[in-house]
Structure formats: C-alpha cells, structure tokens
N, C-alpha and C positions, 0 to 999 in steps of 0.2 A: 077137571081141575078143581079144588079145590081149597088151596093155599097160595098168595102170592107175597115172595119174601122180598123184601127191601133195603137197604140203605135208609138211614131215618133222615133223609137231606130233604129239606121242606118242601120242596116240588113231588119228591115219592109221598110225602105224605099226605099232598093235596090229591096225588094220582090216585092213593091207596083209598081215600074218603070217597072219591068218582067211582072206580069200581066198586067198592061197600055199597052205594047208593044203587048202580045199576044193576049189579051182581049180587043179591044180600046173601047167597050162600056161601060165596067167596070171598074168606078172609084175607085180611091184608095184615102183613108180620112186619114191622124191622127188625134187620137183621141182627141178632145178637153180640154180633162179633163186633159190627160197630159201632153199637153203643158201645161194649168195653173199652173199643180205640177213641172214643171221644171223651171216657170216663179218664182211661188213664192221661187224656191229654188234661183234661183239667185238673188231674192230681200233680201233673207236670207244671202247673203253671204257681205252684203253691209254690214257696219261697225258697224254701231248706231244700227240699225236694229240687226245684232247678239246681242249687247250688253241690249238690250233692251226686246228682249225674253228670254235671259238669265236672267234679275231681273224679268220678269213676271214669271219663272219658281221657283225661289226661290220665290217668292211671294205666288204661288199656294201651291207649296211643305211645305212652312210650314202651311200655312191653314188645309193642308188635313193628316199634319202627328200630328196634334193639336187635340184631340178630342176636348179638352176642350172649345178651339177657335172657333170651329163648333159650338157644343150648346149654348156659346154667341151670335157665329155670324145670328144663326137662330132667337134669340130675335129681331134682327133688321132685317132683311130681309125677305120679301119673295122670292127672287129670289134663286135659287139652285143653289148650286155649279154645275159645270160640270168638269168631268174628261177627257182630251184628248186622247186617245191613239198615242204616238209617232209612225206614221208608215210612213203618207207624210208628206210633206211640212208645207201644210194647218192646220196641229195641231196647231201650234204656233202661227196664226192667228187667228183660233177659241178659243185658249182658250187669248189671247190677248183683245180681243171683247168682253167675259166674265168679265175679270176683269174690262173693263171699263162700263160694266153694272155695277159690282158690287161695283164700286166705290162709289158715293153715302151712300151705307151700310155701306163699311168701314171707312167710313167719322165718320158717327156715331156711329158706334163700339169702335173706338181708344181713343175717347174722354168721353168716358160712366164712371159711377162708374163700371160696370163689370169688365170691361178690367183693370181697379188699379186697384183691388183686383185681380186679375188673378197674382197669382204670376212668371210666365214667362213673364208677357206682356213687362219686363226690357231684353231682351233677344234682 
C-alpha cells in the first residue's frame, strides 16, 4: 500500500496525520472530488448564486411538472431534458449548464403559435 485516499472530514484528517506518523511511507490524500463538493457548496452559499439556482430550479420544475410544455418543447429541440438528482452540490451546476444549453430552444418555444395556444403559457 502505498496511498490512502480520503474525505477531508476532520476526523479522516486526524486519522490521515496517525498513519503519516506510523506509516511515513504511506501517504494520506483527500479526496479531490470532495473538496470540489464542498467548494462548490461555498460558491453556493454566495448571494446571486443562491438566488439564481433557485430560478433555474423553478425554471426546471415547471418544465418537468408540464407535460404539455414537454411535448411543445420537444417540437423545437433536440436536446433532452435532464433531471438532477439533488444529493451534492454539483446538481445545481449541472442542471444550470443544461438550461443554458437549452436556451436557444426556449427562445423559440415562447414565441411559437404553440405556446399562445397552450392555454397556461399566461401562468
């Protein structure tokens, strides 16, 4: 053995300093991935940024609780919806990056005769 990877949760980091000490050939890593989940949680906690996942998330949610708005929106698009699972960070960034792909589409969705006839599209 030669590397042991971690979570940087301050108890892996006390464990990681115990074996450095016992072990000094074996390195102790946190894991990269989450530092990123705990980076983007603090980019998260910045102001605009909360305020701005939270209308991309009304933005999604009515999309997806629409059927109707789906099968419009598939007229104009090929790209797919994608559904995030809330569990890290990184949700609200991937599905952020979606809607600005799918922008474009709703460009031209909202200005269509579909969408007037859609009798929620006043909502």
């Amino acid at each position: 053995m030669v590397q042991i990877i971690t979570n940087s949760a301050s108890n892996n980091v006390l464990y990681g300093g115990f074996i450095k000490d016992e072990y000094p050939k074996i390195f102790w890593t946190p894991c990269s991935v989450h530092c990123l989940n705990l980076l983007l949680k603090d980019i998260n906690n910045i102001a605009w940024v909360d305020e701005t996942i939270t209308e991309a998330k009304m933005v999604q949610n009515f999309i997806v609780n629409h059927a109707t708005f789906i099968e419009i929106y598939r007229k104009y698009a090929k790209l797919q919806l994608n559904q995030c699972v809330e569990t890290r960070f990184s949700f609200a960034f991937i599905m952020l990056q979606r809607l600005i792909k799918m922008h474009q589409y709703l460009r031209k969705l909202v200005v269509s005769m579909d969408w007037k006839r859609w009798k929620s599209s006043h909502t």
